[in-house]
N, C-alpha and C positions, 0 to 999 in steps of 0.2 A: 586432414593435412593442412597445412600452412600455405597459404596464399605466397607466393617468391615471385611475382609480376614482375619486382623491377629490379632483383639483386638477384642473381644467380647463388647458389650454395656455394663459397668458396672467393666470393668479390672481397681483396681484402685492399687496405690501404696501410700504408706507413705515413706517419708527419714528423717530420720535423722542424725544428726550431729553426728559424732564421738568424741568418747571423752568426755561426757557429765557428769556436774559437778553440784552437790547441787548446788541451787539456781543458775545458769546461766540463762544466757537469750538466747534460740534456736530459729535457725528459721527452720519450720517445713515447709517441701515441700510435696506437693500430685498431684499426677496426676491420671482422669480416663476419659478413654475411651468412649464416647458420643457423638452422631453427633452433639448436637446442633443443629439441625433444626429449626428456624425461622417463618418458615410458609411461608414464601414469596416469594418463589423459586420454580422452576419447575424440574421436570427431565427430560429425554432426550429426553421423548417421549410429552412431553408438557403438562403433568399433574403435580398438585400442590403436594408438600414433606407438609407435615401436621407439624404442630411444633410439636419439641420434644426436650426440653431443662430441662435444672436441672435448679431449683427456687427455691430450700433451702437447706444448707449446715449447717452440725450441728457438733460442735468437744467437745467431752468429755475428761477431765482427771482425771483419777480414778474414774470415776463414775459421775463429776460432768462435767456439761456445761460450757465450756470457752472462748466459739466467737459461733456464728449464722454470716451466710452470707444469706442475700437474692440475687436472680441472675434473668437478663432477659433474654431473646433468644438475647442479642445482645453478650454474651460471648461467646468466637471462640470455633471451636468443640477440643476435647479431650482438658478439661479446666485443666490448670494446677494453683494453689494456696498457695502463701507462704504465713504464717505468723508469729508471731512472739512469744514465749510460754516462760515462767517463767518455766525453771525447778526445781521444790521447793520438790518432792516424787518421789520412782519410783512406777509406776503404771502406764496401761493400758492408751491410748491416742488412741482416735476411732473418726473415721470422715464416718458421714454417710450424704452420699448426694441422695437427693429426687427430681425425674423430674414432668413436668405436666401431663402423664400419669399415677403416679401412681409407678412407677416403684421404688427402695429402692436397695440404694447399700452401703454398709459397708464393712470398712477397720480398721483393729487395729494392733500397735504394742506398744511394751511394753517398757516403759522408763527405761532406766537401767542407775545408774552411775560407770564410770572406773576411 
């Protein structure tokens, strides 16, 4: 198993750019905490680590869908994801990513213009 001392499975962050201006073009960075397991790997006592990866990434703003990512077990652990957003309102921007477990982790922050 995978040592997680200091980041729980699921700690995720949003950044944005400072300074954000009608209609700009941002690019949105996220990071969270996940081993990514593979399936294919042993641990130390020489038993198999069972996959456990995120396969779908979903981002809303104000409510509405604005990128879908699908992912395999080959994305390194603690995946981190820029892309690239029309800021056109302020309103709410939520990224929730879902692993093959089951498991469901959301993050939101709020687009504001300065």
């Amino acid at each position: 198993m995978h040592a997680r001392a200091t980041h729980p499975i699921g700690e995720a962050k949003i950044l944005l750019p400072p300074g954000i201006q009608r209609d700009s073009l941002i690019y949105v960075r996220t990071l969270i905490s996940h081993p990514m397991d593979t399936g294919f790997f042993k641990d130390h006592a020489g038993k198999p680590i069972p996959a456990h990866f995120i396969d779908a990434v979903t981002v809303t703003y104000g409510g509405e869908e604005v990128a879908r990512f699908t992912w395999t077990s080959g994305i390194s652990r603690d995946p981190f994801l820029t892309f690239p957003l029309r800021a056109t309102r302020e309103a709410p921007l939520a990224v929730t990513w879902r692993d093959n477990r089951g498991g469901v982790y959301r993050q939101s922050v709020d687009v504001a213009f300065s």
